[in-house]
C-alpha positions as CSV (number, residue, x, y, z in Angstrom):
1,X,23.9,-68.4,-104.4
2,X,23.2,-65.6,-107.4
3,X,26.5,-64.6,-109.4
4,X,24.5,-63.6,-112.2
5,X,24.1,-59.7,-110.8
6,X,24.7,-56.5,-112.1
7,X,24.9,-53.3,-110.2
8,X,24.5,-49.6,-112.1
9,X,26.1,-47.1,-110.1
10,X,26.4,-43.3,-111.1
11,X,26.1,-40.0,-109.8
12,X,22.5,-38.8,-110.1
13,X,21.9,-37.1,-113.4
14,X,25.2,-38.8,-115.0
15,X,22.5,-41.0,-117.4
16,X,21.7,-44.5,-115.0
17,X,18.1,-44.2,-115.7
18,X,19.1,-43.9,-119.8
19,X,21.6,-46.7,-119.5
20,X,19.2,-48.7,-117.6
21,X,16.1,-48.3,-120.2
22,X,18.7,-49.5,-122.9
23,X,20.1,-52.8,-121.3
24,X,16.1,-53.5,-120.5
25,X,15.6,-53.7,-123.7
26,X,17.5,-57.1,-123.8
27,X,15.6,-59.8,-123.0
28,X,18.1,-61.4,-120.8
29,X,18.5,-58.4,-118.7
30,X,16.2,-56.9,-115.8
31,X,17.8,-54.1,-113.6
32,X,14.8,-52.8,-111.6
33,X,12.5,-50.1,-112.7
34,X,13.5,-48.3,-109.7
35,X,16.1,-47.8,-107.6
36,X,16.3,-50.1,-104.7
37,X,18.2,-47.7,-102.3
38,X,16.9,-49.4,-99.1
39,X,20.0,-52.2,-99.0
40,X,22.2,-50.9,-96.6
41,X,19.5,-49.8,-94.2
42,X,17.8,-53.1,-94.3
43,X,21.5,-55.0,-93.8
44,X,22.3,-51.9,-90.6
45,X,18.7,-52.9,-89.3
46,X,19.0,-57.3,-89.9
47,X,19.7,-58.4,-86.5
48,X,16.8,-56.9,-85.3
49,X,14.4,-59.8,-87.6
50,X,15.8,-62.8,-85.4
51,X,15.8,-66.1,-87.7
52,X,14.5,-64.5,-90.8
53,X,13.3,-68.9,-91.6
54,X,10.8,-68.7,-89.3
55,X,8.1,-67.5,-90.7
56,X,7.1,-64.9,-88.0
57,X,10.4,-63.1,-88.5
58,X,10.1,-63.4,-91.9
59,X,6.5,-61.6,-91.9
60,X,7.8,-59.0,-89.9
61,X,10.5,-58.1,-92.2
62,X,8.5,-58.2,-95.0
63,X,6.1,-56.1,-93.6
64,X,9.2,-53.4,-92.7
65,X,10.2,-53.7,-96.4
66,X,7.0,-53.1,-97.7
67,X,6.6,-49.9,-96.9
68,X,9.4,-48.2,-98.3
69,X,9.4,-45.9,-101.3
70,X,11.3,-48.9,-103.9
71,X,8.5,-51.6,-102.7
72,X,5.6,-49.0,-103.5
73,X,7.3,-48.0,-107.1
74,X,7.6,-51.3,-107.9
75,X,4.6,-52.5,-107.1
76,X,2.9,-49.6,-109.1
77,X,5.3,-50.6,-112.0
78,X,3.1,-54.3,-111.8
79,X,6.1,-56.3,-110.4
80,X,4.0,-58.1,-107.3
81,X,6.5,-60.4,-105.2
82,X,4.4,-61.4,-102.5
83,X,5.6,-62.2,-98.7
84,X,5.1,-66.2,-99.9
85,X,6.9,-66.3,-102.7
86,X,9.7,-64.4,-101.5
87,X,9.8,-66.5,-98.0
88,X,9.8,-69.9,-100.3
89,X,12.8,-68.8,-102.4
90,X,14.9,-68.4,-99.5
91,X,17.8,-70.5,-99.1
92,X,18.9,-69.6,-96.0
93,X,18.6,-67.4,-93.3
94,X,21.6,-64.6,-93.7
95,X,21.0,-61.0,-95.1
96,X,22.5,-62.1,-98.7
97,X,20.0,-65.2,-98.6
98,X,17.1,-62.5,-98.0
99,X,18.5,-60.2,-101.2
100,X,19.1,-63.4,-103.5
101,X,15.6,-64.3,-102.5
102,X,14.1,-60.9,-103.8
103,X,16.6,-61.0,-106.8
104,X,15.1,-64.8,-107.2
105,X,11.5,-63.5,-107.4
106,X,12.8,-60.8,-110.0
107,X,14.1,-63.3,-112.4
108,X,11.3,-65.7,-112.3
109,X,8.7,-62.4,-113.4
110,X,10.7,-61.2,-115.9
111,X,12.6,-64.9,-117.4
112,X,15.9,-62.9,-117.2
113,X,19.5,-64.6,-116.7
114,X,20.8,-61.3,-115.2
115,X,18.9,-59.4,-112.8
116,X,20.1,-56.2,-111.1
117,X,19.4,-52.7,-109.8
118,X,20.4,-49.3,-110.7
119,X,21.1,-47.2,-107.5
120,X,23.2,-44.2,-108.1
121,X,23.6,-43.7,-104.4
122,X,25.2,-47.0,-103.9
123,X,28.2,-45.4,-105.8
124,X,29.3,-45.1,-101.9
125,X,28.0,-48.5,-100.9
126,X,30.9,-50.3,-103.1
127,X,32.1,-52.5,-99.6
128,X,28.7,-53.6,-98.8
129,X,27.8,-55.3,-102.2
130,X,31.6,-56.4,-102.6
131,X,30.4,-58.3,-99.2
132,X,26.9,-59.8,-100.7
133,X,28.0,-60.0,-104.2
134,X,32.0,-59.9,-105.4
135,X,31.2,-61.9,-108.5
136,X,28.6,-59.6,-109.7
137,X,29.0,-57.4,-112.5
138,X,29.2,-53.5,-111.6
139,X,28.8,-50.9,-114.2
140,X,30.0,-47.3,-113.6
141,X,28.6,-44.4,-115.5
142,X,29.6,-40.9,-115.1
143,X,29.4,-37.4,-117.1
144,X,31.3,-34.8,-117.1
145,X,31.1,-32.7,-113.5
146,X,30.6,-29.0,-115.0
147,X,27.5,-30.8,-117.3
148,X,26.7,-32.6,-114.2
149,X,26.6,-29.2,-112.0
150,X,24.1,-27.7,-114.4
151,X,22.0,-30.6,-114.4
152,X,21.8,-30.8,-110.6
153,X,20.9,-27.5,-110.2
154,X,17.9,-27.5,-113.2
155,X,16.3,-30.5,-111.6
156,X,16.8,-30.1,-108.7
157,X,18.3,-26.8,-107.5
158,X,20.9,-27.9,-105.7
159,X,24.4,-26.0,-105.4
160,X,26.9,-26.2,-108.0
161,X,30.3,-25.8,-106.1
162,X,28.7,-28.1,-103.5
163,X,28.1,-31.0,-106.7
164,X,31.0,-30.6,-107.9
165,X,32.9,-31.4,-104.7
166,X,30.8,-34.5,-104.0
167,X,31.0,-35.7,-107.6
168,X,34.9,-35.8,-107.2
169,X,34.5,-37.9,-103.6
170,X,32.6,-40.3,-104.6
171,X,33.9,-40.8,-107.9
172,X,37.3,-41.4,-106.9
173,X,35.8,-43.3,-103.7
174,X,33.8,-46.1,-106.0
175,X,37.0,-46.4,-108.3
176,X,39.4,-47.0,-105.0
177,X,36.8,-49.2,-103.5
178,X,35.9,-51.5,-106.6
179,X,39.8,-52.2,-107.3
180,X,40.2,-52.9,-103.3
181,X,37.8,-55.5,-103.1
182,X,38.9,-56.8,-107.2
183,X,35.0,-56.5,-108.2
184,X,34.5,-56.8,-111.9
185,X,33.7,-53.9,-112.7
186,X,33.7,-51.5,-116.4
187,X,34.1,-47.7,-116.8
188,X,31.5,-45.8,-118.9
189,X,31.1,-41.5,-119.9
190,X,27.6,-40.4,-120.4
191,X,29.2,-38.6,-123.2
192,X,30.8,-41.6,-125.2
193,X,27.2,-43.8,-124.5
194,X,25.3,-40.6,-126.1
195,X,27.7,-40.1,-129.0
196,X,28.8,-43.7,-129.6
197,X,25.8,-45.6,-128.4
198,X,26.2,-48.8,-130.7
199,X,30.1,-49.2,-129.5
200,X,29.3,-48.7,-125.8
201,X,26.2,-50.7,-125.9
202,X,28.2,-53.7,-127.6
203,X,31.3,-53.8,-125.1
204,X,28.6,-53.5,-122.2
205,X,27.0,-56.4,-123.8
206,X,29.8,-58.5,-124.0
207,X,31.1,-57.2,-120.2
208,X,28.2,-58.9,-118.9
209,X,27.5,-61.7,-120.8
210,X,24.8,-61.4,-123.4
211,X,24.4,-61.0,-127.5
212,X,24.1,-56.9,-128.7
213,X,21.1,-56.3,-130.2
214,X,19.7,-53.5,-132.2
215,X,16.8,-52.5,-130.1
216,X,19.3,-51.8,-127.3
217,X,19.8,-48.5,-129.5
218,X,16.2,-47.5,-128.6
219,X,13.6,-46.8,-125.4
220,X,10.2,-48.1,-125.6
221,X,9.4,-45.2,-123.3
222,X,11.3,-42.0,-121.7
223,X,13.8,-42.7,-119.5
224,X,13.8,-39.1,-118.4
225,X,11.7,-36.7,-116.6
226,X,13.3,-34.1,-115.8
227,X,16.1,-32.0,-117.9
228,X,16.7,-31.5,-121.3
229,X,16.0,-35.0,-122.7
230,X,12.6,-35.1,-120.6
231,X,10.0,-37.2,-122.6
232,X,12.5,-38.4,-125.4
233,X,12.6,-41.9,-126.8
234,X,16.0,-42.2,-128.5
235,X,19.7,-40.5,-127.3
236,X,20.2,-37.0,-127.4
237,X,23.9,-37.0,-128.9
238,X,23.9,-33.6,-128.5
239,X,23.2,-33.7,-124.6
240,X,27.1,-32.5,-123.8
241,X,29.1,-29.5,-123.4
242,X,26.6,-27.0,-122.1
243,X,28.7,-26.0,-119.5
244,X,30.3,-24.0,-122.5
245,X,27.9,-21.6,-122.7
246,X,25.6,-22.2,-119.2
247,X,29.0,-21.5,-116.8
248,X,30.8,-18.2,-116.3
249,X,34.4,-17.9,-116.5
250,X,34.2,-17.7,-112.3
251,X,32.2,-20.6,-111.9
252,X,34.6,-22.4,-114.7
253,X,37.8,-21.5,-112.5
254,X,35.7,-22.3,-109.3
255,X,34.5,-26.2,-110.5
256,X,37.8,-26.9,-112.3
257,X,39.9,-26.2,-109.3
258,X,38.1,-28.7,-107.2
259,X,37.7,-30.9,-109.8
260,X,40.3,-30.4,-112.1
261,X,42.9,-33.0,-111.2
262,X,39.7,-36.3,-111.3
263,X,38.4,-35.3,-114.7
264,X,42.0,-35.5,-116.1
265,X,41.9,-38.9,-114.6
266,X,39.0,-39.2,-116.6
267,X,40.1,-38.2,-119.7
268,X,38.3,-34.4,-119.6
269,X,39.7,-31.6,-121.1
270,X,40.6,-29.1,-118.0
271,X,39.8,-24.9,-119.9
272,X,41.5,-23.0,-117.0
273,X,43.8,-24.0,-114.2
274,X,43.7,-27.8,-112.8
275,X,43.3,-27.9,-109.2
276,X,42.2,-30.6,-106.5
277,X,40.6,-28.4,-104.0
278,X,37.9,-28.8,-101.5
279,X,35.0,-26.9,-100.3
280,X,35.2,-26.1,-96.4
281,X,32.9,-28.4,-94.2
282,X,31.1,-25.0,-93.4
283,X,30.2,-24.0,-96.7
284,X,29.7,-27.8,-97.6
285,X,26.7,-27.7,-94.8
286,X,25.5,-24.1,-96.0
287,X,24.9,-26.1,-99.4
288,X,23.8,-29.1,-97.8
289,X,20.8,-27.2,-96.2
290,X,19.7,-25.0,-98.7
291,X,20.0,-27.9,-101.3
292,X,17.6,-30.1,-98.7
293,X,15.0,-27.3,-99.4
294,X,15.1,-26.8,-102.2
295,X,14.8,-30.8,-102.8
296,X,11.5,-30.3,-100.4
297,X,10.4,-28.3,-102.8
298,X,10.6,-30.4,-105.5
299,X,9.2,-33.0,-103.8
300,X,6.1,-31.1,-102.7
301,X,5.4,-30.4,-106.4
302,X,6.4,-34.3,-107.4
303,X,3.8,-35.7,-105.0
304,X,1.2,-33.1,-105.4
305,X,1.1,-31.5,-101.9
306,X,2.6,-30.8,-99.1
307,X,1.3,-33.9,-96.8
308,X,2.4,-36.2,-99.0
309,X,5.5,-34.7,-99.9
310,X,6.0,-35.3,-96.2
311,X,5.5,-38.4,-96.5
312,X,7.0,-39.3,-99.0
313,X,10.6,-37.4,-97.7
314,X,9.9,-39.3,-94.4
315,X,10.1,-42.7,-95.9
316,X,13.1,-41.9,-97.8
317,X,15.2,-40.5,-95.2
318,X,13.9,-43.4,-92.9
319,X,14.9,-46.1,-95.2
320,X,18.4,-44.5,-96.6
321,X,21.5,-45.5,-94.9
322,X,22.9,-41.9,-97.0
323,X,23.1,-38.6,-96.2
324,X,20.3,-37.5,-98.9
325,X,18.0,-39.4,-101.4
326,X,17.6,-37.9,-105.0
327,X,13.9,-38.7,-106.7
């Protein structure tokens, strides 16, 4: 069995990938280069392998889980684990045995004690890791939802009011879950890891187990790109409070009365009236279905045509166990 896991969870554009780059750096540390997404669809979909120790089986999930979009990036990113090696590391034949295998693989490339993955969509997934891994280590990052807003919509175009309500769901849904199942588990704000880097970087050190060191302060490439930090190879302190100037005094009254009540929670300064209300379900799917186009969009210019952006959105919504999968 692997204990030595970590988990980085996060809303999308709440700095995972920066956090990520910056624990990398250690050489005792190796969260995948890209996010795995694929681990509750491959656990929904298990049964359907048979005996996963005979080799047959075996070959044909391998052969499932090599053509998803995580096994293609990582593969690109020069990280090879062969149908072999990952069928001799097994030590079992249950779903965690097949993961601990892969993780297995993972530490034997890279001669890192920790190994992990940085999903931000597995904010929601809390139950299902707390059933492969309770003793692993989960890290929680989030920002600031009216920053968060703004960044959604300039990578993506997705709705404001409609990020803003999920950011508040499945915030407070990962903090109920992780103190359900008593998961180890530490709190961090994009805006304290951007402004205080050596501090945050040091009590995330010591949360999971490993000696701070100085080049944990700097990327050896971009972590970003897309936003304002696109291309840049050390924190942006400044990347905070644009929601001062970027949102109207609407849109401030609008985001702070759904969201109000959780970022007090979270230590966030409220400017106009706290509230804790919630979008309708019909305006939530209005948003839903304009944000999906507009992510189309993005992907058709991400993969450099529209075939391929169709083929690339096909294997993401066919391997994702969520409702939507962020590039």
């Amino acid at each position: 069995m692997i204990d030595d896991v970590v988990f980085l969870v996060g809303m999308p554009r709440s700095g995972t990938k920066l956090l990520r780059e910056l624990l990398n750096r250690h050489k005792d540390i190796a969260i995948f280069p890209n996010e795995s997404v694929v681990f509750p669809y491959f656990h929904k979909i298990f049964f359907s392998f048979n005996d996963v120790n005979e080799r047959e089986n075996f070959n044909r999930f391998f052969q499932e889980f090599s053509k998803t979009t995580f096994f293609r990036r990582i593969s690109s990113n020069s990280i090879v684990i062969t149908c072999d090696a990952w069928f001799l590391a097994l030590k079992g034949n249950s779903y965690k045995d097949v993961i601990d295998a892969l993780f297995e693989n993972y530490r034997s490339l890279t001669g890192a004690k920790f190994v992990g993955d940085k999903s931000p969509s597995y904010i929601t997934q809390i139950p299902l890791l707390a059933e492969l891994y309770p003793n692993a280590k989960y890290i929680h990052i989030y920002r600031d939802p009216r920053d968060y807003a703004l960044s959604i919509e300039a990578a993506w175009g997705k709705n404001k009011i409609r990020a803003v309500q999920r950011w508040k769901e499945q915030v407070r849904k990962f903090l109920s879950d992780v103190k359900l199942f008593n998961l180890n588990y530490c709190n961090v704000s994009y805006e304290s890891l951007i402004s205080n880097p050596e501090q945050v970087i040091r009590n995330i050190s010591d949360f999971i187990g490993v000696d701070f060191q100085e080049l944990m302060l700097t990327l050896d490439r971009p972590s970003e790109n897309l936003g304002d930090t696109k291309g840049e190879l050390s924190i942006v302190a400044k990347n905070s409070n644009k929601w001062v100037d970027r949102l109207s005094s609407s849109e401030l009254k609008e985001i702070e009365g759904i969201a109000g009540e959780a970022m007090e929670e979270l230590g966030y300064k409220v400017q106009s009236e706290s509230g804790n209300n919630n979008v309708s379900s019909f305006q939530m799917l209005l948003f839903r279905l304009l944000d999906g186009l507009n992510l189309f969009k993005h992907h058709i210019k991400a993969e450099g045509g529209l075939m391929r952006a169709i083929k690339q959105a096909w294997r993401a919504k066919k391997h994702s166990a969520f409702e939507e999968s962020n590039p």
